[in-house]
C-alpha positions in Angstrom: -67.2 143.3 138.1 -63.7 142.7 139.5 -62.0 146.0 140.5 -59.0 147.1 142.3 -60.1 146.1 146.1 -60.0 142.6 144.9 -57.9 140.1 145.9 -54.7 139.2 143.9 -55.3 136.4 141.7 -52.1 134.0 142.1 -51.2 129.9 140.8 -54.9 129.2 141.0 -55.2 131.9 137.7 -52.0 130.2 136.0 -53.1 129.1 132.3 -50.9 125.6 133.5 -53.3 125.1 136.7 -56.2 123.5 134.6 -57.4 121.0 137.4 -59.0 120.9 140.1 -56.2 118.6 141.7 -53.9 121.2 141.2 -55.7 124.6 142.4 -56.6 122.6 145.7 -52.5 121.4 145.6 -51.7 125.3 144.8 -53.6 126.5 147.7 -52.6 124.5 150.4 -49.0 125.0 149.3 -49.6 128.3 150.3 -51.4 127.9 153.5 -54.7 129.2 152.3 -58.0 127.6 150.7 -59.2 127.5 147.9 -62.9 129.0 147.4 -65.1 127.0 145.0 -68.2 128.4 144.3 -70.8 126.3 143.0 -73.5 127.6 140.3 -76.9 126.1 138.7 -76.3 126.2 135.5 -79.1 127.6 133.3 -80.6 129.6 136.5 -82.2 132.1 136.5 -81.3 131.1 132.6 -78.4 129.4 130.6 -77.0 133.0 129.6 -76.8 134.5 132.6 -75.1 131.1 134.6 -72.6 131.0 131.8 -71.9 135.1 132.1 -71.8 134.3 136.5 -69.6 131.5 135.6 -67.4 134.2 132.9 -67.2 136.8 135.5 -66.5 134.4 138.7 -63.3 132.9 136.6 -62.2 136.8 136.1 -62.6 137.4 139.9 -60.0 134.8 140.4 -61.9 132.1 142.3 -59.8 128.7 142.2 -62.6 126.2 140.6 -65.9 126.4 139.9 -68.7 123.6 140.5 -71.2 123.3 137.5 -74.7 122.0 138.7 -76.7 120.0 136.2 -80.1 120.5 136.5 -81.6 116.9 137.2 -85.6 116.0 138.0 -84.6 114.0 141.7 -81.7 116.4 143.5 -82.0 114.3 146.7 -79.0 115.7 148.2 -80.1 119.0 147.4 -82.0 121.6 149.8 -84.5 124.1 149.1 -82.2 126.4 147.3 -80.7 124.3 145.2 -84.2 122.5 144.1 -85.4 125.7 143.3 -83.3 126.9 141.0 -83.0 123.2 139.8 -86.7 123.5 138.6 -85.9 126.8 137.1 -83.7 125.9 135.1 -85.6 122.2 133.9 -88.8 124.7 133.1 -86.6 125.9 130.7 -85.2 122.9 129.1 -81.7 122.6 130.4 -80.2 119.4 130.0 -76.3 118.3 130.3 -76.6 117.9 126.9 -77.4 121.9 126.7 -75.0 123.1 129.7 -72.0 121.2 127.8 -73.1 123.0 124.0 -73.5 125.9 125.9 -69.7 125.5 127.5 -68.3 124.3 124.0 -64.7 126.3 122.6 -65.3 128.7 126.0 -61.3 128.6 127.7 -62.0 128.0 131.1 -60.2 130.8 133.2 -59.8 128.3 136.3 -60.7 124.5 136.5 -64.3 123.7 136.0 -66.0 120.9 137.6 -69.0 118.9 136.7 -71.4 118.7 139.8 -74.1 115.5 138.5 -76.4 112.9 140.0 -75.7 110.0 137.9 -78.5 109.7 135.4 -78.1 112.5 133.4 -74.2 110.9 132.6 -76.1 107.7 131.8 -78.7 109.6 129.8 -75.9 111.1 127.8 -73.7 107.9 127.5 -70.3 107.5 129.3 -68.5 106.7 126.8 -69.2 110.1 125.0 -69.0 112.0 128.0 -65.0 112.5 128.4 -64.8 114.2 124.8 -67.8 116.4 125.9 -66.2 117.8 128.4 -63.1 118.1 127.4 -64.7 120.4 124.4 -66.7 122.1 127.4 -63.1 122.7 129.3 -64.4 120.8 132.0 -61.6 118.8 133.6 -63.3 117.1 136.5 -66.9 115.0 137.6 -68.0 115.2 140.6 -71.3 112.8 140.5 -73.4 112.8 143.8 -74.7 109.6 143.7 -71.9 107.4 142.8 -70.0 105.2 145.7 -66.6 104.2 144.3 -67.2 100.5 145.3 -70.4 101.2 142.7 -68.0 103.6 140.1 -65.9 101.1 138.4 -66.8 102.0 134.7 -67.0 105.5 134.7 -63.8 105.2 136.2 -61.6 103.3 133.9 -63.7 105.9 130.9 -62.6 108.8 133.1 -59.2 107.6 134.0 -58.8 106.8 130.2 -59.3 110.0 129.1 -57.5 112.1 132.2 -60.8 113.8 133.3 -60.7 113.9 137.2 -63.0 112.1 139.5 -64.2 113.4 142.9 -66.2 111.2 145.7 -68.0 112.2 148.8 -67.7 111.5 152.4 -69.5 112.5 155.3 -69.5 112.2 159.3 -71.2 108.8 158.7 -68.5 107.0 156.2 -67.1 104.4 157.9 -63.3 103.5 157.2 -63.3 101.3 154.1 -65.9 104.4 152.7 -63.0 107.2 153.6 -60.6 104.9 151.7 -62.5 103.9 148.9 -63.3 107.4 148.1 -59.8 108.5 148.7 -58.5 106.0 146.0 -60.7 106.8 143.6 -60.7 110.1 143.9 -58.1 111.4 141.3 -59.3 115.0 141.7 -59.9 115.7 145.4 -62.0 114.2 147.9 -65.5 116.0 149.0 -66.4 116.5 152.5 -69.6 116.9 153.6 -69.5 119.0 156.3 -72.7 118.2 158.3 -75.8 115.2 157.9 -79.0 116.6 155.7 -79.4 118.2 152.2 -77.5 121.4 150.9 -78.3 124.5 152.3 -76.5 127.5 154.6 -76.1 126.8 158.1 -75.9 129.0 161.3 -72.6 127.8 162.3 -69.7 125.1 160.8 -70.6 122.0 162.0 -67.4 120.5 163.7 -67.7 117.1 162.4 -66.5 118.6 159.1 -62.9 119.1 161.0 -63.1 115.7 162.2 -64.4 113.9 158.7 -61.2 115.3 157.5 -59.0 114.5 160.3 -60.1 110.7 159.4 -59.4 111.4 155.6 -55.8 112.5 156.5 -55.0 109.8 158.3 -55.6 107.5 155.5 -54.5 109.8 152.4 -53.0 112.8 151.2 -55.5 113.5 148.6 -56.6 117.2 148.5 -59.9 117.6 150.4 -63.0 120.4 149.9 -65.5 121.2 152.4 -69.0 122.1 151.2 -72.7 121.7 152.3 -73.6 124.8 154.9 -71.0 127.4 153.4 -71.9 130.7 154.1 -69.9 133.0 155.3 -66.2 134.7 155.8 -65.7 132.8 159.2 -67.2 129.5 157.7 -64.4 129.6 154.8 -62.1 130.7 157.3 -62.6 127.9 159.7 -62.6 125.4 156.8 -59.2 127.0 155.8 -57.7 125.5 158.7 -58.4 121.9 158.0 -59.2 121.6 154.6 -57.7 122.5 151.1 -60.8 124.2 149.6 -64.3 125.2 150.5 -67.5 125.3 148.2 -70.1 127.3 148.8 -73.4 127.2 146.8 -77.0 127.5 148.8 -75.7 130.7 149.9 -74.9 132.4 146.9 -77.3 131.2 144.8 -79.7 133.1 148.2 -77.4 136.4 147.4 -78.6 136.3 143.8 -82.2 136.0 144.6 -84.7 137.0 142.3 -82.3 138.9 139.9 -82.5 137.4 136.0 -80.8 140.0 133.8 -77.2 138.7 133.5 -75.2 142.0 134.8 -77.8 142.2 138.2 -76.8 138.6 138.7 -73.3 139.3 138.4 -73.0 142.3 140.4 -74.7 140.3 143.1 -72.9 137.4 142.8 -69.2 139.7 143.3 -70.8 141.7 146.0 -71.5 138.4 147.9 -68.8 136.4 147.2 -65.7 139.0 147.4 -65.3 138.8 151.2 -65.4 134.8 151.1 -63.0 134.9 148.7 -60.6 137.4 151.0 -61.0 135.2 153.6 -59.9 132.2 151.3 -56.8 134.0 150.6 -56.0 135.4 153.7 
């Protein structure tokens, strides 16, 4: 659990600071990144995401990412599939993870991580209310363009909950824009071609993906895909307004299933990313 070495939780920890928009905003208005970890929810089961996710809010991280578990994660690596299927085996739906998150105060901005399906599944219309009741203030859903996005974006611009959009080395410059207007939360980068999953090093097109986003918008930007390490969050503090990291902690946990080994795990992995986040 937290303890005294950790790092002081600042704006990002602020009961007013209930987006995503605005932790990213808070930490590049002071200079740092923001660290975003990103969590299966209902792996290794739905009680023991929801106590990570508890305990990951109390270590003062700035948002957190909340993976629905869907049947097709084509974006997704080894690691993430795995602990997709774990979670499925046990009946995990959005429809669950939001139930699970209902009356729960979020302690820092929570942020739906989706393919698009399961929001169909559920109905869009119904969605917004959902997660409002879930304290979910922004959708980030993976396999949405924004020239494709127009009606889940007038239902989610309707009812304030934020959108996000990707881009990649590959977007050409009507993508970069596109996502950039329609992104009311921040923009995702990601930082190198393939599926999730750590990587040796940080792949410089991340830095340059950016570079192409700035020139075109001031929208707050997150790096993620190949997250790691201290030095990956550090290099991604340079150029970028928050990192996500998710393959690589999801590794740390490992086989652990009882809620406190996951935990304890989860901390012990995640504290010196966090430090270097904040640095």
């Amino acid at each position: 659990m937290p303890d005294a070495t950790d790092p002081p939780r600042d704006a990002h920890s602020d009961p007013a600071v209930r987006s995503a928009r605005e932790a990213l905003l808070a930490a590049r208005a002071r200079g740092r990144c923001a660290l975003i970890p990103y969590l299966t929810m209902g792996y290794p089961t739905l009680p023991a995401s929801l106590a990570l996710m508890a305990a990951l809010e109390e270590l003062g991280v700035d948002a957190i990412e909340l993976g629905v578990p869907f049947s097709d994660p084509v974006a997704d690596g080894p690691t993430i599939q795995r602990t997709i299927d774990a979670a499925l085996r046990q009946g995990v739906t959005l429809r669950a993870v939001l139930a699970s998150l209902h009356g729960r105060a979020p302690g820092c901005p929570r942020i739906l991580f989706s393919y698009l399906n399961p929001l169909l599944a559920h109905g869009l219309l119904g969605l917004p209310p959902a997660l409002r009741a879930a304290g979910v203030s922004a959708a980030l859903v993976t396999d949405l363009v924004p020239e494709e996005a127009g009606e889940w974006l007038a239902i989610a611009r309707a009812a304030r909950i934020e959108t996000c959009f990707l881009i990649a080395a590959t977007s050409d410059r009507a993508r970069v824009e596109a996502a950039a207007a329609a992104s009311t939360g921040f923009v995702y980068c990601v930082s190198t071609l393939g599926v999730t999953g750590a990587r040796g090093r940080l792949d410089p097109a991340a830095q340059q993906t950016v570079q192409r986003l700035r020139a075109v918008s001031d929208v707050p930007v997150a790096v993620g895909f190949g997250i790691a390490r201290p030095e990956d969050v550090a290099g991604v503090a340079r150029f970028a307004d928050g990192a996500v990291v998710g393959s690589a902690l999801l590794d740390a946990i490992g086989t652990a299933s009882e809620p406190e080994d996951v935990v304890a795990r989860a901390i012990a992995f995640l504290r010196p990313l966090l430090a270097a986040a904040h640095a």
